[in-house]
Every structure is written in C-alpha cells, then in structure tokens.
C-alpha positions in Angstrom: 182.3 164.7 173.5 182.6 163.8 169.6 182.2 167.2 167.6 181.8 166.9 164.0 184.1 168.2 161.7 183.4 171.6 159.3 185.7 170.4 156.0 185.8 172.3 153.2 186.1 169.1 150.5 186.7 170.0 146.6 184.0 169.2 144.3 185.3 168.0 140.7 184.4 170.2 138.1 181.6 168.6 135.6 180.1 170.3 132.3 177.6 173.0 133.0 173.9 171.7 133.3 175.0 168.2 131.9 172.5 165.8 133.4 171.3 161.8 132.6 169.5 161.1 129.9 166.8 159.6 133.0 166.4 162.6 134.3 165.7 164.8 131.4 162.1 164.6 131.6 161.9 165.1 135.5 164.0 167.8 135.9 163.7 170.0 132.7 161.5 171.8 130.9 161.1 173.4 127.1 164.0 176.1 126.6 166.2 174.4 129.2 169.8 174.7 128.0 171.9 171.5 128.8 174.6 168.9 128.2 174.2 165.6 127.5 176.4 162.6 127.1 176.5 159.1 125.5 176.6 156.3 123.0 175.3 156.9 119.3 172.7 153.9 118.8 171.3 154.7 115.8 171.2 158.1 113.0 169.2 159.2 110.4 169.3 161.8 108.0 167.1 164.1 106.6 167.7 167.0 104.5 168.5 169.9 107.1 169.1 168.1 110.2 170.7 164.7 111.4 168.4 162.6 114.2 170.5 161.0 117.0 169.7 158.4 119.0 171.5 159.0 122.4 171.7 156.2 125.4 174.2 156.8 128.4 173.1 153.6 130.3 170.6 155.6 132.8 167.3 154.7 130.8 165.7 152.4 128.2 163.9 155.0 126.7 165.7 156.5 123.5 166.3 160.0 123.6 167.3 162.1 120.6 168.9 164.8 119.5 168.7 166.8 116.8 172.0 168.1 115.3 171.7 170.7 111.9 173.0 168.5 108.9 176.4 170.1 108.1 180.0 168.6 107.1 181.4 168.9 110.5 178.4 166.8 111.2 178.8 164.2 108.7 181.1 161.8 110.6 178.3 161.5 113.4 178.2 157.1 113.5 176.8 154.5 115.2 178.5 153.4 118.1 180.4 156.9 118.9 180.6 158.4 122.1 179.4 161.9 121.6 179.0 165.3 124.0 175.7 167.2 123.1 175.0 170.9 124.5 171.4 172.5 123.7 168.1 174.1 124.0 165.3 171.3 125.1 162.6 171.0 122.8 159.0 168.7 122.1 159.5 166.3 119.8 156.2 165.8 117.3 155.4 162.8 119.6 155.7 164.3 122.7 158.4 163.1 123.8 161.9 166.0 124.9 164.8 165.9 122.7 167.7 168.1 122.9 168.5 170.7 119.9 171.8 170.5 119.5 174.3 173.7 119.0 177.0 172.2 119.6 178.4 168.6 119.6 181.5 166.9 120.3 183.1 163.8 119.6 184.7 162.1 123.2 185.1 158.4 121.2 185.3 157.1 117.8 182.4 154.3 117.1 182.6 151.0 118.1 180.9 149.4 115.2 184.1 148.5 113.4 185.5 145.1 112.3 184.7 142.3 114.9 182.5 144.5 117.1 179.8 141.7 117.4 176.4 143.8 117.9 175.2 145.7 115.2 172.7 148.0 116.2 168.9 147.5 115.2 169.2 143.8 115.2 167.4 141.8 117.8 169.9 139.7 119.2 169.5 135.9 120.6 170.7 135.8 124.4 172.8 132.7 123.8 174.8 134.6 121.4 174.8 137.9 123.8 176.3 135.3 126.5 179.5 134.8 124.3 180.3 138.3 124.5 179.8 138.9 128.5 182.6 142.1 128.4 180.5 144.0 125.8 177.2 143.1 126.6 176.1 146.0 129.0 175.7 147.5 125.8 172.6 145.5 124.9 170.0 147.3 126.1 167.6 144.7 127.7 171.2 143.9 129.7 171.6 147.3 130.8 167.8 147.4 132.1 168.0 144.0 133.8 171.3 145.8 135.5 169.4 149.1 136.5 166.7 146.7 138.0 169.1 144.5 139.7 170.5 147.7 141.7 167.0 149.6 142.5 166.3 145.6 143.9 168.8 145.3 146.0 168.6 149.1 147.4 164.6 148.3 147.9 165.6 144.9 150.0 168.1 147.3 151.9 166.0 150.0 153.1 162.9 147.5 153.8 165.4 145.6 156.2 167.0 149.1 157.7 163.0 150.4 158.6 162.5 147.2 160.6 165.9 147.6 162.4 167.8 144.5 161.1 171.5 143.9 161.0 173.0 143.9 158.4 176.2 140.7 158.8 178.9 140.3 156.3 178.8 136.7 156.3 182.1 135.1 155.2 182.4 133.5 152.1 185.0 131.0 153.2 184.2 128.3 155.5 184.7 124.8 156.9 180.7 123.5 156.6 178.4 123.0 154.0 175.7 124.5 155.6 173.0 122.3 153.6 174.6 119.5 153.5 174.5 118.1 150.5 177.7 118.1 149.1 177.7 120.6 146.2 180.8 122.9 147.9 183.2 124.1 145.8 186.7 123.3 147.6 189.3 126.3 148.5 192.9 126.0 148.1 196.2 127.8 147.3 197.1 127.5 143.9 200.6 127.1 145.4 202.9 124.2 146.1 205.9 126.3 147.3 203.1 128.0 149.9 201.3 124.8 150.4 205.1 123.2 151.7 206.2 126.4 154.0 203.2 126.0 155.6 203.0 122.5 156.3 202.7 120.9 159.7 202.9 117.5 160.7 199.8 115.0 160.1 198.0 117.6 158.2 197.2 116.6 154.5 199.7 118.9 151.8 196.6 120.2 150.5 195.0 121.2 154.0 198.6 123.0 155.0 197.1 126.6 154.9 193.6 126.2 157.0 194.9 123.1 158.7 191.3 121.8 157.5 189.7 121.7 154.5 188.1 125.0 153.3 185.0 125.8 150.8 183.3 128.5 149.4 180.1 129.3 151.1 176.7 127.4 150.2 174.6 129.7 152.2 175.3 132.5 155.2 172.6 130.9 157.5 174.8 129.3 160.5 176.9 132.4 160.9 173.6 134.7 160.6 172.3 132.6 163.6 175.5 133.1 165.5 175.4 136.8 164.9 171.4 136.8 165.6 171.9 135.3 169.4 173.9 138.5 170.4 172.0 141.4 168.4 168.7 140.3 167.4 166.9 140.4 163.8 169.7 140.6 160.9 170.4 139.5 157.6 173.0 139.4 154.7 173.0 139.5 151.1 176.1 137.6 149.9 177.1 135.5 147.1 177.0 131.2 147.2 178.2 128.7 145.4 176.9 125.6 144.2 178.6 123.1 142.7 176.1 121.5 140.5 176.1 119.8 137.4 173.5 121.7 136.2 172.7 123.7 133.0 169.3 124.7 133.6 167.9 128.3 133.1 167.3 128.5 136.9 170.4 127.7 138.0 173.7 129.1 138.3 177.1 127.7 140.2 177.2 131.5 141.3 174.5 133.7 142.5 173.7 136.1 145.5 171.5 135.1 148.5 169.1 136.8 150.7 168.9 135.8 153.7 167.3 136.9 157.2 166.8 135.6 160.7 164.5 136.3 163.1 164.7 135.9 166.9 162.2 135.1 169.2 160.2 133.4 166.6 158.2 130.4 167.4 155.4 129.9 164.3 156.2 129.1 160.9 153.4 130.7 159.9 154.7 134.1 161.1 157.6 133.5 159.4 155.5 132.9 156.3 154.2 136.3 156.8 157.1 138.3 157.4 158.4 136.5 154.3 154.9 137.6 152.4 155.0 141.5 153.5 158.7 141.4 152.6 158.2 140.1 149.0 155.3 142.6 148.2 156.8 146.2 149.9 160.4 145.1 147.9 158.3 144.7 144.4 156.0 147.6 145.0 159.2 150.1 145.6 160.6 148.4 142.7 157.2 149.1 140.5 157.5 152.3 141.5 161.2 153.3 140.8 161.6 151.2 137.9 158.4 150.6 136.1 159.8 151.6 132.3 163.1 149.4 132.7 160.5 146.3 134.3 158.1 146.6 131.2 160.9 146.9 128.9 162.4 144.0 130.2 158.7 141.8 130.1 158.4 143.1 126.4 161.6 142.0 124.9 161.3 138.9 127.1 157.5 138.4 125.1 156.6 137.7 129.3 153.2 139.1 131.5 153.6 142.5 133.1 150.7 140.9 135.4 152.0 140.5 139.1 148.8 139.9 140.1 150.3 137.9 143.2 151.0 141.8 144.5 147.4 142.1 145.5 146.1 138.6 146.8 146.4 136.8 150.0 148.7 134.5 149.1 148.3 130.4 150.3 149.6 127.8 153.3 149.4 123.9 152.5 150.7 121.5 154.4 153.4 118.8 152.4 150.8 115.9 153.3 148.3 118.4 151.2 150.1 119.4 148.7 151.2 116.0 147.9 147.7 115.0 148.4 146.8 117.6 145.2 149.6 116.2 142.7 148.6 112.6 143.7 144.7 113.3 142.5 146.4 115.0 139.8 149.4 112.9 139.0 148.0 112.4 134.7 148.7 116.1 134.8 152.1 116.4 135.9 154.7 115.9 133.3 157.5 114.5 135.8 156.6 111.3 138.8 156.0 111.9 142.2 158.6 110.7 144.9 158.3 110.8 148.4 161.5 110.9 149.2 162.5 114.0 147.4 160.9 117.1 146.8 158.9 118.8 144.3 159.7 119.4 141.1 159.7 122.5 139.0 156.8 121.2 137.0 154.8 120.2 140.4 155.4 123.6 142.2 154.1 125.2 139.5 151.0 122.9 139.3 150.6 123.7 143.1 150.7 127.4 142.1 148.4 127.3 139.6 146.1 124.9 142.0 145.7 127.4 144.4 145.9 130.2 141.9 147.9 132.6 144.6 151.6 131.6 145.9 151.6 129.0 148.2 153.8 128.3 151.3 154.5 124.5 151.7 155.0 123.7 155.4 155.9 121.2 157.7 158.0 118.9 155.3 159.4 115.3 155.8 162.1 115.6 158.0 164.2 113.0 156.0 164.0 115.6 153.0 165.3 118.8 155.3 168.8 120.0 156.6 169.6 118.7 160.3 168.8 122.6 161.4 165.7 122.7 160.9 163.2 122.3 163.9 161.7 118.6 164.4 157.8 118.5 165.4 156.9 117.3 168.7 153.9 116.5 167.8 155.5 114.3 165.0 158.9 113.5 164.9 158.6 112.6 161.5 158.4 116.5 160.3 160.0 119.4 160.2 158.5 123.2 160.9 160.0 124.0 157.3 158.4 126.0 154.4 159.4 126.1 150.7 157.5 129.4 149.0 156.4 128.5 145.8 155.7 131.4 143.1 154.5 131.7 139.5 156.8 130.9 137.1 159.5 130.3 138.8 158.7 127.7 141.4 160.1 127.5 144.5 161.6 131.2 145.7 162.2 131.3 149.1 162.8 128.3 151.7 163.2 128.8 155.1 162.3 126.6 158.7 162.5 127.7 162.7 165.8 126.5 164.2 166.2 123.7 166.2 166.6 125.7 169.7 167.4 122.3 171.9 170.7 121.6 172.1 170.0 118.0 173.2 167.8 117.2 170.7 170.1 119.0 167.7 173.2 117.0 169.4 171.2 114.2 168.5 170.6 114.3 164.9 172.1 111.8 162.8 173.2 114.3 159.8 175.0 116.7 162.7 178.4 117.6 161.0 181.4 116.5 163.5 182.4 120.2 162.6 179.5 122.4 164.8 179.6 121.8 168.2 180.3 125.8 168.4 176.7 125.6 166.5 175.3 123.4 169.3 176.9 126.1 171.5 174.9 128.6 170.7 171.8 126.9 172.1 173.3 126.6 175.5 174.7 129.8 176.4 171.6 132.1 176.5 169.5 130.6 173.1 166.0 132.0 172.3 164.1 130.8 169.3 164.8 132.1 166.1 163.5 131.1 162.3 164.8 132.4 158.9 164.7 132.0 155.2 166.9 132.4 152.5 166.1 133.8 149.2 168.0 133.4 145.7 168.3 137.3 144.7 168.6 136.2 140.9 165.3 133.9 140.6 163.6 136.7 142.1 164.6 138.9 139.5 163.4 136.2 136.9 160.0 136.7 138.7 159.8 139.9 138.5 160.9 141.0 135.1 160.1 137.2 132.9 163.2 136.9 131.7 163.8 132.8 131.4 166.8 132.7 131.5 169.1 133.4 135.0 171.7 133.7 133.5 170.6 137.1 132.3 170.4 138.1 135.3 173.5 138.4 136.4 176.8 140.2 135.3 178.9 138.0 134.8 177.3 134.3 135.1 179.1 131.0 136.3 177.7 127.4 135.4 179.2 124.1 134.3 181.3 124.5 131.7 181.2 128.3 131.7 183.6 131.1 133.6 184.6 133.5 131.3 186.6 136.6 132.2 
C-alpha cells in the first residue's frame, strides 16, 4: 500500500502583500496596502508628485504609481527596476494605481548608451528582430509571449479532458516523415569522436548512429506507434524544416501540434474533432487573455473579429475546390497547377468563397505523403484534408492512415527505412487518422500579427540563428 508522505517543505520568504501588476485589479480593493515590482517605462512630473509608469511583464495594461516629488525621488528614470510599497487608490480614470510611501531602487535604468529601445517610440518589428536578447521588453513581444503560454496550457487541458496521451516524440530520427527532403542533417561536431567510433563500411560521418540522423520534420510516425498500444494521444514538439524560405509564414524552427486518433474511419469526423478542437482552445484563450489578444490586434492595425468562432465551418472536395479557382482563375493573383497544391493566395480565395473555413478533402494522391490512406473507391485519391483559415491559409493538415499493410508495403514512395512502420499494421492494427497543426501560424490567426516570426522567442530562418 503506497501512503503519501506529510513533509513539512520551506517556503521562501517574499515581500509582504507584493503581488503582479495582473492581479492588482482582481484581487485588491481601495486602501489595500501592497508591494509592487518592476521596470520604469515612462515618468512624469508634476509639481508635488512624480507619475510612474510600472510593467513587470504580467500585463499590457500600464499601471502607475504615484510617488510624492522629493530629492530622494528625483533619480526615479526610465528603464529602472524599482520596488513600490503603498495604499491602493482610483486614479481620475478609473483605473487602480498604487500611492507610494515608500520606493526602492533594485536596478539602475537601462536606457543608457547603446540600449537600442527608447521608450515611447513605436518600433518597426524588423528592427526589434536584431535585438532578439532584449526584446521581451517590447511590450507587444511580451503579450504575444503571455498568449503563447495561456495557448499552449488551453491545447493541454482540452487534450487532458478527452483523455489523450500526451508522447514525447523524439526530435532525432532516421526518416523524413513527409518526405520531401527539407531535413536538417545531425552530426557530431567532432572528428576525434567521429574516428573512435568508427566501424568498418560505415561512412566517417555516419560513425556515431551507424546511419544517418536528422532533426525531426514532424512527430506523426512515432505518435502512431505509440497510439497502437494506448489509444488517442498527441505531442507538442518542435520541427525543423529546412527551407529556403523567407516568408512571413514560415520559419526553419517552429513547434507542432499534433494528435492521433484510433479507431477512426471518416475523414470527416476527423474534420470535426479538428473543428471543436480549434474553437474550445480560442474560446479559453478569449477568455484568459482577451486584453493581451486586443492589444496585440491593435498594434498589429489587424481585426479582433473571429467570427469563424461562431459559424459552421465548410467541407469541399479538391475536385471542388479546384473547380471554384478554375471559374475564378482572373481573380487569383498566382496560376493553377495540378500537380501541386494550393497556394497561399488560392486558399485564401477558397476561404473567402465559402466565407467560413473550409476543410479540403480527399486530395490527389500523387500530391500526399505515402501514409496517407488511398481511396478504394478511387485509387487516384487520398482520404486527406488540408484546413484552410482566414488569413493565414492553410492551418491544419491531417489524413486517416493507411491501415493495410499490403497495400502500404506497396507504395512506391515507401522509405527502405519503415518496415517497423509496416509492422505496426500487422501485429494487432486498428484504424487511426490524425492531423498536425503549426502552433505558431495559429497564433498568427489568432492575434494578426503578419509576421511568424513574432511569434516565437527566439526565431530560426535562412540566413538567421542568432543567440
């Protein structure tokens, strides 16, 4: 019988009544005495009494705090990192502020010579980019980063009430999984390794895998492996893509949701799942971070409408949808091919066509990865969807799994590499379908920023991995 233990752990000792700036206005009322702490963004002085503007990275919202005008005062600068103990008060506008008694001084400013944001500028992101160390400091950065989190918590506990697993998937590993070539290869940096290791008719380079070695395009193959032994699970993991690509929804580093489903048999119920998925994760997210998302559509001069939230959203067929941008082909800025997929410019067109997100299904099956489930009806398709959203395109893409064995043996774009993937089909397989979602394109949907690379911490694209 496991008993749980009664341990008496030590607390560390933290300033009496200090609280986040975010929680001010929840948890305290007029006459409150409390402590606050942060960075100086801005000061202006009156007669009697200096005005502080305090941020310590919990809010977008300035708070301020009112400090009596007097020479130990007078140093009070831009860019300081400052203690703050006082009454709460209402502020003319409404708003709380704290009445300072007493403040101290934890850090001298940072606005000294080559400190490269000066505060009440509005500041390009391209030139916020060159500074990636500093720039949590910015505050649309330091919103997108509180929005980022609360994301990625709602995605967690949504998956956690349906009972889904979560699998560390690894980020080394011997396929590309999409197979398309854009893999980032993985070797030691070390020739003196590289030789003790070595072993006869293995390539120098291959000495420490025996094989060679990439960082991971996508999770999906060792989420299936994991999903014929314990059911429904998912992982939320970084990939790598080695493109040559500098567009504003891109990124040679980003993190992936993905999930897989067993026992699934319909694409459309996958489209479903991936539809009631989408709007309960947004929702939670409306609802815990609703001043940090309109801050962020403001600055980015973007809609706060997500009207998508509250209609039914669409399901074309390719042979449709290709139908629609052929009839419309004068009003498409980029050409139609058939033998690849939609542009950027076309999905949105779909989009706007339908006037609701639209899941495209049942695709070419010379356009789709060799896992993806080939219609009986007509060999010549796939059960594969690609979710297209508003201004960002295509969000999610996703397929049922090729559950035959024989007929996934078969396929001409196989790797030699899989025939453990093969095995999983013929010890025990059942259905199963999935998607995979970029996390950071989603949080271009959300919040309008246009840029991805805004997104993220601490972005990675051609040409760029600083830090």
């Amino acid at each position: 019988m496991i008993k749980a233990l009664n341990l008496k752990t030590s607390q560390p000792r933290s300033r009496s009544n200090s609280q986040r700036i975010a929680q001010v206005a929840k948890s305290s009322k007029p006459g409150d005495s409390l402590s606050i702490q942060g960075w100086i963004r801005n000061v202006r002085k009156l007669k009697s009494h200096t005005f502080l503007d305090i941020n310590d990275g919990s809010t977008s919202t300035k708070f301020q705090v009112v400090v009596p005008k007097t020479p130990e005062n007078q140093h009070l600068a831009p860019g300081s990192v400052i203690s703050a103990e006082g009454q709460i008060q209402v502020a003319p506008n409404g708003s709380y502020e704290l009445h300072a008694s007493h403040v101290e001084t934890l850090a001298d400013g940072h606005l000294q010579e080559g400190y490269p944001f000066a505060p009440k500028q509005k500041l390009p992101p391209e030139y916020v980019r060159e500074h990636l160390h500093l720039r949590s400091r910015v505050d649309y950065i330091a919103a997108q980063m509180r929005i980022r989190h609360k994301a990625q918590k709602a995605i967690h506990d949504y998956m956690d009430e349906l009972d889904f697993v979560q699998i560390n998937t690894p980020l080394l590993t011997t396929n590309d999984c999409e197979g398309a070539g854009e893999v980032f290869r993985v070797q030691p940096d070390s020739e003196a390794l590289l030789k003790t290791m070595a072993k006869p008719n293995v390539p120098a380079e291959q000495s420490y895998f025996d094989e060679k070695v990439f960082l991971s395009v996508s999770g999906q193959l060792h989420l299936e492996a994991m999903t014929y032994g314990l059911g429904n699970t998912y992982t939320f993991s970084p990939a790598f893509r080695a493109e040559n690509s500098k567009s504003p929804l891109h990124l040679a580093e980003f993190y992936m949701f993905e999930a897989e489903l067993s026992h699934l048999k319909e694409v459309d119920k996958l489209a479903a799942f991936i539809e009631q998925m989408l709007k309960s994760i947004t929702t939670r997210l409306l609802e815990s971070s609703s001043d940090d998302l309109n801050f962020c559509q403001r600055n980015a001069n973007a809609s706060s409408d997500l009207a998508w939230l509250n209609v039914p959203w669409k399901i074309a067929s390719y042979d449709e949808a290709l139908q629609i941008l052929q009839d419309n082909a004068d009003s498409l800025k980029t050409p139609i091919s058939i033998q690849d997929g939609f542009s950027k410019d076309q999905e949105l067109f779909l989009v706007s066509h339908f006037a609701a997100p639209v899941f495209v299904v049942d695709w070419p099956a010379q356009q789709k990865p060799f896992y993806m489930k080939v219609s009986r009806s007509n060999p010549n398709r796939v059960h594969a969807l690609d979710l297209l959203m508003p201004a960002v395109g295509e969000l999610c893409g996703g397929s049922l799994r090729e559950s035959d064995p024989s007929v996934l043996s078969s396929h001409p774009q196989l790797p030699k590499n899989l025939s453990w993937y093969v095995d999983l089909r013929k010890y025990g397989g059942v259905p199963t379908g999935g998607f995979g979602m970029g996390f950071e394109r989603y949080l271009q949907l959300v919040t309008g920023v246009k840029n991805i690379r805004d997104v993220i911490p601490f972005p990675r694209y051609p040409h760029s991995c600083k830090m």
